[in-house]
ROZA-164925 format. One line per 8 residues: number of its first residue (from 0); for each residue x, y, z of C-alpha. Coordinates in pm, whole numbers, padded with zeros to 5 digits, m for minus. Example, Ala and Ser with C-alpha at 12.3 -4.5 7.8 and 13.67 -1.06 7.14 Angstrom:
REM residues 2
0	01230:m00450:00780 ~ 01367:m00106:00714
REM end
This chain:
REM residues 560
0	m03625:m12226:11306 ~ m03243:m12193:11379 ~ m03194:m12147:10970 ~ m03431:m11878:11039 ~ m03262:m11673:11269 ~ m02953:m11732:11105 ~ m03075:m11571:10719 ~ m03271:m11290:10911
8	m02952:m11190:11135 ~ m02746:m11167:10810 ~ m03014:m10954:10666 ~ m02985:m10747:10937 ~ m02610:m10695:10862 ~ m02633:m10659:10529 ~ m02896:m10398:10565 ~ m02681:m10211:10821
16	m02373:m10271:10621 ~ m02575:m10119:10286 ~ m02633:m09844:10536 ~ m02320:m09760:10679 ~ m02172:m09704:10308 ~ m02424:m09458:10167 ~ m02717:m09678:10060 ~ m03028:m09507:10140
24	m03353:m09732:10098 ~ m03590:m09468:10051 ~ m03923:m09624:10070 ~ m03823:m10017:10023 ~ m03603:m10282:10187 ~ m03468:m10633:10071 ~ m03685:m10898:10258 ~ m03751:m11280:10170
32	m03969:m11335:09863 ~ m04028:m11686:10074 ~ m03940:m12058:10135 ~ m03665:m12167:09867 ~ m03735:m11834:09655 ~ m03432:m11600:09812 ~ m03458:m11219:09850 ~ m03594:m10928:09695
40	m03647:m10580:09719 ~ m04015:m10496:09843 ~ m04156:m10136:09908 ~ m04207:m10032:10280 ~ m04358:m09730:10266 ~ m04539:m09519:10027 ~ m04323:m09376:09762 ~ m04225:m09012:09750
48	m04336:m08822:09421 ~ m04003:m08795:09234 ~ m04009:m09194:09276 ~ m03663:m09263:09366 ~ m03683:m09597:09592 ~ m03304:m09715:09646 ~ m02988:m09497:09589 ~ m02635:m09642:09595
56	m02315:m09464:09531 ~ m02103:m09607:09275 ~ m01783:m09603:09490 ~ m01992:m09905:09648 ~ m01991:m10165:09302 ~ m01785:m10357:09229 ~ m01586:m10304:08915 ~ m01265:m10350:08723
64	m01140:m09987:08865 ~ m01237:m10142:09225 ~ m01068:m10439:09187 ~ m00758:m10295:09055 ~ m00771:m10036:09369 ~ m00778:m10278:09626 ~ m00457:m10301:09793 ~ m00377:m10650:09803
72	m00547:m10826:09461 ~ m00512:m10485:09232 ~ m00128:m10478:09192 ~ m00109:m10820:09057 ~ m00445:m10779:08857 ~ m00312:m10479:08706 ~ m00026:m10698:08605 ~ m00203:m10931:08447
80	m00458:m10704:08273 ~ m00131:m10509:08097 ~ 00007:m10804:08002 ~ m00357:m10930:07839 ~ m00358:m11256:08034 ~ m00724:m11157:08152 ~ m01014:m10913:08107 ~ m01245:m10742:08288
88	m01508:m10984:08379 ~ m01235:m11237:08502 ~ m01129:m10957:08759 ~ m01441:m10949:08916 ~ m01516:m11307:08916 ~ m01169:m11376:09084 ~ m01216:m11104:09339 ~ m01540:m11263:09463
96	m01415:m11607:09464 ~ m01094:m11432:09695 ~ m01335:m11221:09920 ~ m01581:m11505:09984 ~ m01310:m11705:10096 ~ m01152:m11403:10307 ~ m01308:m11453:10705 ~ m01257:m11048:10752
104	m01363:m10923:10423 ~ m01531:m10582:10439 ~ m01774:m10749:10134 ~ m01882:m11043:10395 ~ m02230:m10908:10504 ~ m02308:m10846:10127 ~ m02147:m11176:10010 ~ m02301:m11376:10286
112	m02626:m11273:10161 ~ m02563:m11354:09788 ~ m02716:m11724:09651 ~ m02495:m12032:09792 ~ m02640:m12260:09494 ~ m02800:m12160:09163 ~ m03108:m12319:08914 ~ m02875:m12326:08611
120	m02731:m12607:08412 ~ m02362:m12559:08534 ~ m02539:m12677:08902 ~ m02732:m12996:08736 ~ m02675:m13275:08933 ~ m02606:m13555:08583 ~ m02915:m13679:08616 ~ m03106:m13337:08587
128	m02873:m13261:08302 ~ m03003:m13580:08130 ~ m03292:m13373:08120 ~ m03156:m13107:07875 ~ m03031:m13387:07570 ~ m03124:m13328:07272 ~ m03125:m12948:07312 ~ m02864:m12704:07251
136	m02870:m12614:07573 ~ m02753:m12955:07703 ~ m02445:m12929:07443 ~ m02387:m12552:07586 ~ m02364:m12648:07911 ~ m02149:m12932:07894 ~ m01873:m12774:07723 ~ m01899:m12470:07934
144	m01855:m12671:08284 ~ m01567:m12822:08101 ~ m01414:m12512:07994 ~ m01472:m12369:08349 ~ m01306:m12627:08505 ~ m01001:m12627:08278 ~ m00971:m12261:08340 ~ m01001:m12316:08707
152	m00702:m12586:08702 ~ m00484:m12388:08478 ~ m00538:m12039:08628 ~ m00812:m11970:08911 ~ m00660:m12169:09161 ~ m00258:m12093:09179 ~ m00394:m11709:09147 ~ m00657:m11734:09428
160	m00389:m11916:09665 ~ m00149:m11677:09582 ~ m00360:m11334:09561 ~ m00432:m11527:09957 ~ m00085:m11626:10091 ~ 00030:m11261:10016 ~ m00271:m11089:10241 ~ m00211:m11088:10577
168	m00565:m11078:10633 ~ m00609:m11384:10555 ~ m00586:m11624:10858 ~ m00713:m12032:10876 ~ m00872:m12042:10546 ~ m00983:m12308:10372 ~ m00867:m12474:10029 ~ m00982:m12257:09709
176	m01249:m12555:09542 ~ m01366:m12497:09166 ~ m01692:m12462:09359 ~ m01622:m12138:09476 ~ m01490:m12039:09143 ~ m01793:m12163:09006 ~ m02035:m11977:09241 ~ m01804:m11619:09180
184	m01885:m11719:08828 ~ m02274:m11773:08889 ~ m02302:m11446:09108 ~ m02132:m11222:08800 ~ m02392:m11386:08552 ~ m02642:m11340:08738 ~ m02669:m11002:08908 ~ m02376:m10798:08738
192	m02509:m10495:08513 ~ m02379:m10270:08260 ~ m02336:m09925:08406 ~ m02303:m09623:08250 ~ m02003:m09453:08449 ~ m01901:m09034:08427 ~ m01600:m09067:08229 ~ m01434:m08853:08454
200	m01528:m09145:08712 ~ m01344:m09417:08548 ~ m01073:m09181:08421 ~ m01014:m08959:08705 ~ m00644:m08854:08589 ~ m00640:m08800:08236 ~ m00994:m08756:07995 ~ m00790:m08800:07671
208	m00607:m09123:07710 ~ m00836:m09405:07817 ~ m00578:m09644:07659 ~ m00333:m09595:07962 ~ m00592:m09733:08220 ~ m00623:m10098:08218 ~ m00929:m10080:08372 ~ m01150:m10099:08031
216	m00951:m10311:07829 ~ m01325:m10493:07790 ~ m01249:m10820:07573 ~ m01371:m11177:07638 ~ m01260:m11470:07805 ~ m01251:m11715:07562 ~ m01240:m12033:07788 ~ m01606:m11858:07944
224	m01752:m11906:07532 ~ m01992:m12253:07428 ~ m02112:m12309:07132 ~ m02428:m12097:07104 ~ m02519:m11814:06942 ~ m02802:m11536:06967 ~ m02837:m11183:06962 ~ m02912:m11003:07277
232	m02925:m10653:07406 ~ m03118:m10524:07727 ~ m03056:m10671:08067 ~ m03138:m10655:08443 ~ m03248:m10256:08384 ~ m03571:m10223:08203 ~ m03466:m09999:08006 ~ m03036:m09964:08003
240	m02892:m10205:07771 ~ m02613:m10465:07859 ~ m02486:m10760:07651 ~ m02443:m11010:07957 ~ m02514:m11317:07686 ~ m02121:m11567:07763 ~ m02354:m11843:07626 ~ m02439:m11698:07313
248	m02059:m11560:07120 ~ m02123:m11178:07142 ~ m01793:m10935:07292 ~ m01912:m10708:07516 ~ m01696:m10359:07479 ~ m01689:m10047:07637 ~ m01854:m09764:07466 ~ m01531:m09509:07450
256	m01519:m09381:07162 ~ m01496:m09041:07244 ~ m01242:m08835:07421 ~ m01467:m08582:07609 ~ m01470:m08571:07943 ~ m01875:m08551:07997 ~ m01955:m08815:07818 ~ m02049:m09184:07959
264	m01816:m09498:07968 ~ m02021:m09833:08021 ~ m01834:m10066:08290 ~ m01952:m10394:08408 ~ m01974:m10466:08752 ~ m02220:m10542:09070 ~ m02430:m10247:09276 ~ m02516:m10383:09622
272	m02898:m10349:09705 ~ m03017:m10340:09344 ~ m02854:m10614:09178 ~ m03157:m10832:09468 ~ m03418:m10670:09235 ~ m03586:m10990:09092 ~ m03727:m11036:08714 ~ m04065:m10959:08643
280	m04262:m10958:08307 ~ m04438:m10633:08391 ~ m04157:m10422:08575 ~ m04223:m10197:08818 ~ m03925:m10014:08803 ~ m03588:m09937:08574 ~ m03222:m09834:08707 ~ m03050:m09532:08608
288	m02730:m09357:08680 ~ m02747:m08990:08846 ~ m02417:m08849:08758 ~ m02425:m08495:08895 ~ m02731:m08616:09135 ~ m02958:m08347:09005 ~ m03283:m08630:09100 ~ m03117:m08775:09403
296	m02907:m08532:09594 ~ m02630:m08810:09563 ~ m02374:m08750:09241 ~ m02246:m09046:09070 ~ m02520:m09260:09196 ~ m02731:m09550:09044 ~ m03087:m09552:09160 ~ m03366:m09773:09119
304	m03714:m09551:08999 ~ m04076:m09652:09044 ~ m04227:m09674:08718 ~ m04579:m09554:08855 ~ m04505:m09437:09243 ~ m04849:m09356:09295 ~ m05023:m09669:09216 ~ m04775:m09866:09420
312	m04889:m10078:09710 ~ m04691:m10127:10051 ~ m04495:m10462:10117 ~ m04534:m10520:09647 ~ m04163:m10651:09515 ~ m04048:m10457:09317 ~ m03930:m10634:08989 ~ m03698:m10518:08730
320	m03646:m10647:08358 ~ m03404:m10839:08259 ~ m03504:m10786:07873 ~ m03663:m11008:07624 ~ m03502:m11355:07650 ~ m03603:m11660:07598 ~ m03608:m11948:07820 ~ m03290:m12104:07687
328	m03124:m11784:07790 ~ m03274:m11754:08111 ~ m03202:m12107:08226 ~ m02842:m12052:08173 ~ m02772:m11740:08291 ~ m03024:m11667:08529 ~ m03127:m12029:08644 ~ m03526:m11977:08566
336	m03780:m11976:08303 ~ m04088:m11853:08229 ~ m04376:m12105:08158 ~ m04534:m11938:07905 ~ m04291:m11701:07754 ~ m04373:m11434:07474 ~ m03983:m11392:07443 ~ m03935:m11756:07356
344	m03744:m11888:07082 ~ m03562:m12168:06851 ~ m03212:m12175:06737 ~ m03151:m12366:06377 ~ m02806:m12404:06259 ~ m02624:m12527:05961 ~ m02296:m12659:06099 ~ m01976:m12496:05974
352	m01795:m12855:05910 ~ m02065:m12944:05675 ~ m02022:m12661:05466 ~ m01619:m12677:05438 ~ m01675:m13033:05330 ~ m01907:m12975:05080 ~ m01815:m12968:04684 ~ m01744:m12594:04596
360	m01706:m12507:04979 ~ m01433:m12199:04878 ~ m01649:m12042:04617 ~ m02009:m12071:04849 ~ m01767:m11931:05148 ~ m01715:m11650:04912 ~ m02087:m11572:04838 ~ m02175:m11596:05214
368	m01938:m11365:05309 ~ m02045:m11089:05054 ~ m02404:m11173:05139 ~ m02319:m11133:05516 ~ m02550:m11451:05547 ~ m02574:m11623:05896 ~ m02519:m11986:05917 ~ m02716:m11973:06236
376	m03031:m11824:06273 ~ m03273:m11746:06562 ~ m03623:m11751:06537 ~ m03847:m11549:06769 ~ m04181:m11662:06856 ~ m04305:m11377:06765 ~ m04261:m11421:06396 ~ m04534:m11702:06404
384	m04765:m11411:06460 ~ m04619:m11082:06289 ~ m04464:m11248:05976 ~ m04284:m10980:05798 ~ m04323:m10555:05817 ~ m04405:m10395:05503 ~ m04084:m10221:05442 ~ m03915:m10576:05466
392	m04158:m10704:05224 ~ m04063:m10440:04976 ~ m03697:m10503:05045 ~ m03773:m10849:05000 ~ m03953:m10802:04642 ~ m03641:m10617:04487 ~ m03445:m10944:04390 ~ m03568:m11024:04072
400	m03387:m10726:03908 ~ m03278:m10919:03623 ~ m03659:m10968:03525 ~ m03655:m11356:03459 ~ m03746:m11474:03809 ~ m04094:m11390:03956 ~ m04127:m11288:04276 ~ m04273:m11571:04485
408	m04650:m11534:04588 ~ m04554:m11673:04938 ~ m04272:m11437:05005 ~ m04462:m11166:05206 ~ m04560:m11494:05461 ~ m04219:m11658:05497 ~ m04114:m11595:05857 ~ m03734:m11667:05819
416	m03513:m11414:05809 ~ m03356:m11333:05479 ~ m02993:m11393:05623 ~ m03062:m11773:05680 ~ m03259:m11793:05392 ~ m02946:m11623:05217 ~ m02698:m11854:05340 ~ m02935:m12179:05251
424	m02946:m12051:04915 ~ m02596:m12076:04902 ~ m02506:m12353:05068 ~ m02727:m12588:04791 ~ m02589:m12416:04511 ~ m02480:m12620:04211 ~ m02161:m12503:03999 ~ m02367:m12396:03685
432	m02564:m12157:03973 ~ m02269:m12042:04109 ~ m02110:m11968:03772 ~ m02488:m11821:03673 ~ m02478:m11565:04002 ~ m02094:m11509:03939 ~ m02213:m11392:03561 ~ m02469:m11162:03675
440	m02304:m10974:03901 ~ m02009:m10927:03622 ~ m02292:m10776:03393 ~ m02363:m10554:03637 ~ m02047:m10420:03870 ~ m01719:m10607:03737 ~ m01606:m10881:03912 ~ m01710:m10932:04215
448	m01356:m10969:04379 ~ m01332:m10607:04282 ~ m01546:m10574:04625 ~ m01804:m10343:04402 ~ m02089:m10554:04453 ~ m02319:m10449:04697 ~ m02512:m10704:04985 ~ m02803:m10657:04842
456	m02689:m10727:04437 ~ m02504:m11007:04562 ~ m02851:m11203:04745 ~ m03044:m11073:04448 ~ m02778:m11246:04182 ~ m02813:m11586:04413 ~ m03188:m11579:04446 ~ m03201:m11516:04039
464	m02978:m11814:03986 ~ m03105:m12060:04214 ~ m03454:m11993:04374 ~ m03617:m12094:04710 ~ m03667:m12431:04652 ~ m03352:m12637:04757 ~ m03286:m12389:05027 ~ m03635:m12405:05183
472	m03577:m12849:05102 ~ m03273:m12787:05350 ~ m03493:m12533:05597 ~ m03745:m12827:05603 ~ m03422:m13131:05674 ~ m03267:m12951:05981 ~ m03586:m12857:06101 ~ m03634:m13229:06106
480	m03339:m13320:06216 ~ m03380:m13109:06537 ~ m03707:m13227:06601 ~ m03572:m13594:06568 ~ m03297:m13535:06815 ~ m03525:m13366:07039 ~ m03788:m13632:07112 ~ m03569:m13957:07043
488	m03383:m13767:07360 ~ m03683:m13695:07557 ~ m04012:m13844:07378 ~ m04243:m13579:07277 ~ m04434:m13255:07362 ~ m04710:m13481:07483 ~ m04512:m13692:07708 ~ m04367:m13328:07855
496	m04649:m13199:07906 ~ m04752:m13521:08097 ~ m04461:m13516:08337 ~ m04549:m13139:08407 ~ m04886:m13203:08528 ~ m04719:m13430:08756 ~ m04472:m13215:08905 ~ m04762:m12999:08982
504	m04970:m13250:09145 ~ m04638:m13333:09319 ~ m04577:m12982:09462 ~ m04955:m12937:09579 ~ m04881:m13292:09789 ~ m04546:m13161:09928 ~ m04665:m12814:09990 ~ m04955:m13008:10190
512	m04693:m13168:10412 ~ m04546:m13054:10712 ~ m04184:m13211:10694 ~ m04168:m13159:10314 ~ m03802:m13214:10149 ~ m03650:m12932:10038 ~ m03422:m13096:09900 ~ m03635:m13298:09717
520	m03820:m12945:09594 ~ m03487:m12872:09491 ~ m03437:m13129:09258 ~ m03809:m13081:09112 ~ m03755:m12730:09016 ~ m03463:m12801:08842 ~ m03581:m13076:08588 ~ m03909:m12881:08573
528	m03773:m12602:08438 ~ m03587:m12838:08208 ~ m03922:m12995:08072 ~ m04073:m12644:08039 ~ m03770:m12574:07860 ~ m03736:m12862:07591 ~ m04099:m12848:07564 ~ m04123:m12509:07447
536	m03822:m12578:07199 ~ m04034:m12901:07065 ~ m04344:m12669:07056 ~ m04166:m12404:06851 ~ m03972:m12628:06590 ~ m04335:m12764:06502 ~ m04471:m12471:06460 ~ m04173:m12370:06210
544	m04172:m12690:06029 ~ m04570:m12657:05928 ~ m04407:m12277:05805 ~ m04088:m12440:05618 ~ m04324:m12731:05470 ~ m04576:m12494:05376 ~ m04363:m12266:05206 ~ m04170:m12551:05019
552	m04527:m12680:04916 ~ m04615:m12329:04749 ~ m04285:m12332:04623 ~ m04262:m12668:04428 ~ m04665:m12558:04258 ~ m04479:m12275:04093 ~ m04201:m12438:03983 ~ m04458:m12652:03796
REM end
């Protein structure tokens, strides 16, 4: 009961503390979604018509430009920033791992409301990682922790201490611990959003010159980066776009391009109030930025909208997207999955080393690169059930320009995408194909280090000279290969779905129980939403295989 107490009397404070700096929570309020589930944002009243539910000025997130204003950590982050040491996400997760350690910060009702522990990997105890082998995943987040902690002992810590000695604010703390790094690291992941800033905002003294204010030198932190790889857009908005993927190798950079000074500058960062909006797969509400606060009577404001205010019940959460991922993104970044996700997917790789070791390596590096082929490819679920559109089937159907080669009768079915299929093509090339491909494209532009030859004559000259068949032969290998590692790791879909039912049957005995374990619920949640995981990824490379075999089957009876 204590515990209680304790959470709701920080609510309290937070809720006063959102108050006192301009929040207005029009018709909602952040309450406890329930035992072990943390907070949300729930409606408290019915909606007005315009259905604006939460405003919060932007002088309240926390940014770059915020942490380079504060008095005591910007002038040395501003240092650092001009000399390129860091970037922009760094500055935020370093001023949350000094303010949560600060006993007088003005952030400490927000930050002592914020997650103390988190459902990703990067929190596994070892044997809840064990979980994860086999998957890339496991690989992800093992050279991730380790990259975290090296950055932590080479950089975090001396700057923390000293960004601490030098504020006289700070009285009897305790040690910095990679822990706290970690969790500032966790919290950014987690709940930070792209925002679409004024210009004038971020560049308040001169519109022209954006290069003089070190506050959106966006780059990446390279020690943050593991070795995955994925294409993501959308994020905790429903419907404004952010690229919060560390795991998965993409740059995230500010969109100024343009000099003018109405136009919109997109800053990462953390809003107070909404960033406790949780996931849903049906939203009921987007985010949006009210610059001259035209809808909300508050300029340069970010407010949360009701995507149908008049249908919306009192005391309903009110969930957010955070975009189309699949469960091996949200189980890093976010610490959750989805049981039965639409959004789900399968990474396949060829691995880099393999290729630069291979007989003709420079030459095949050479065609991949004018082919912009993709060594690593991701495959959406949905692709088992679309297959292809019809103006990528007619793309598709172009290659056999040269008139020798028939286009394949299962081409209009084949669910990969033409960039790995590009790249496998390649990859099993022998030297009379390559010096067949090389030929055609002579006949037709000049040489082809004369950079003349287009993508698409370049893919077309490969297909003519090789085929499908010992790319799709490879397709059908690693497919095999990852379904190998997979269940020699963790046995097989069947087995998964065994220790699944149960976990349930385990959680209907604890819920049952008056002095259930929480910590032991704890630990349950976590390697369930690792089985869910690997399961899904065992489910999916099946379901490709029977494509890849299929296709190489077809394949092979026209070759005859």
């Amino acid at each position: 009961m204590g515990a209680n107490h304790e959470s709701e009397a920080k609510l309290q404070l937070l809720l006063q503390w959102l108050q006192v700096n301009g929040v207005e929570l029009r018709c909602c309020t952040i309450k406890s979604c329930g035992p072990n589930k943390g907070f949300g944002v729930f409606t408290s009243c019915a909606p007005t018509e315009d259905g604006v539910a939460l405003v919060v000025p932007l002088d309240l997130s926390i940014t770059p430009m915020r942490v380079l204003q504060d008095p005591y950590t910007g002038p040395r982050c501003r240092a650092m920033l001009e000399e390129g040491d860091v970037d922009d996400r760094f500055l935020i997760i370093l001023f949350l791992t000094v303010e949560r350690l600060r006993p007088n910060s003005s952030w400490k009702p927000y930050l002592d409301m914020l997650p103390t522990t988190f459902g990703n990997p990067l929190w596994f105890t070892e044997d809840e990682l064990a979980e994860l082998k086999g998957t890339t995943l496991y690989r992800a987040s093992v050279l991730q922790r380790k990259n975290l902690q090296a950055l932590y002992d080479d950089k975090v810590k001396v700057l923390v201490d000293e960004l601490l000695r030098g504020d006289e604010r700070s009285e009897s703390l305790r040690d910095v611990q990679f822990e706290d790094f970690l969790w500032a690291y966790s919290i950014f992941w987690t709940r930070a959003l792209n925002i679409p800033f004024p210009r004038s905002y971020v560049f308040p003294e001169s519109f022209g010159d954006q290069s003089n204010n070190p506050a959106c030198h966006t780059g990446h932190c390279g020690a943050f980066k593991a070795e995955m790889a994925g294409e993501t857009t959308d994020d905790r908005s429903g419907g404004t776009c952010r690229d919060n993927s560390i795991l998965f190798g993409k740059e995230n950079s500010a969109d100024t391009s343009s000099s003018k000074a109405g136009e919109t500058v997109w800053v990462e960062g953390l809003v107070p109030g909404i960033d406790f909006c949780n996931h849903g797969l049906k939203p009921a509400a987007t985010w949006d930025v009210d610059q001259m606060g035209s809808l909300t009577g508050i300029p340069s404001s970010m407010y949360l909208l009701l995507a149908d205010p008049v249908s919306m019940e009192i005391d309903k959460e009110i969930c957010i997207s955070y975009g189309n991922k699949g469960n091996e993104e949200l189980l890093y970044l976010y610490g959750f999955i989805i049981d039965i996700n639409p959004s789900d997917y399968l990474m396949v790789h060829y691995p880099l080393e393999l290729l630069k070791n291979s007989p003709l390596s420079e030459s095949k590096e050479k065609l991949l690169e004018l082919q912009k082929a993709e060594l690593r490819c991701l495959l959406p679920r949905s692709l088992l059930d679309t297959g292809y559109h019809k103006d990528e089937v007619s793309e598709r159907s172009s290659f056999s320009w040269s008139g020798q080669r028939k286009v394949p009768s299962y081409l209009h079915k084949l669910v990969f995408p033409q960039e790995f299929m590009a790249a496998l093509r390649t990859i099993k090339m022998q030297d009379h194909e390559i010096k067949k491909a090389t030929s055609l494209l002579a006949e037709l532009v000049g040489s082809i280090d004369e950079g003349q030859a287009s993508e698409a004559d370049v893919r077309a000259a490969v297909w003519e000279s090789c085929g499908d068949y010992a790319a799709l032969e490879l397709l059908v290998d690693l497919l095999r290969a990852k379904m190998m590692e997979l269940e020699e790791s963790s046995g097989t879909v069947e087995n998964d779905s065994k220790l699944l039912e149960d976990f349930h049957n385990l959680e209907l005995e604890e819920h049952m129980r008056e002095n259930s374990s929480t910590e032991r619920k704890g630990m349950t949640r976590n390697i369930k939403s690792c089985i869910v995981y690997r399961r899904g990824q065992k489910q999916l490379t099946s379901l490709f295989l029977k494509e890849a075999e299929q296709a190489l089957e077809l394949c092979a009876n026209e070759q005859e």
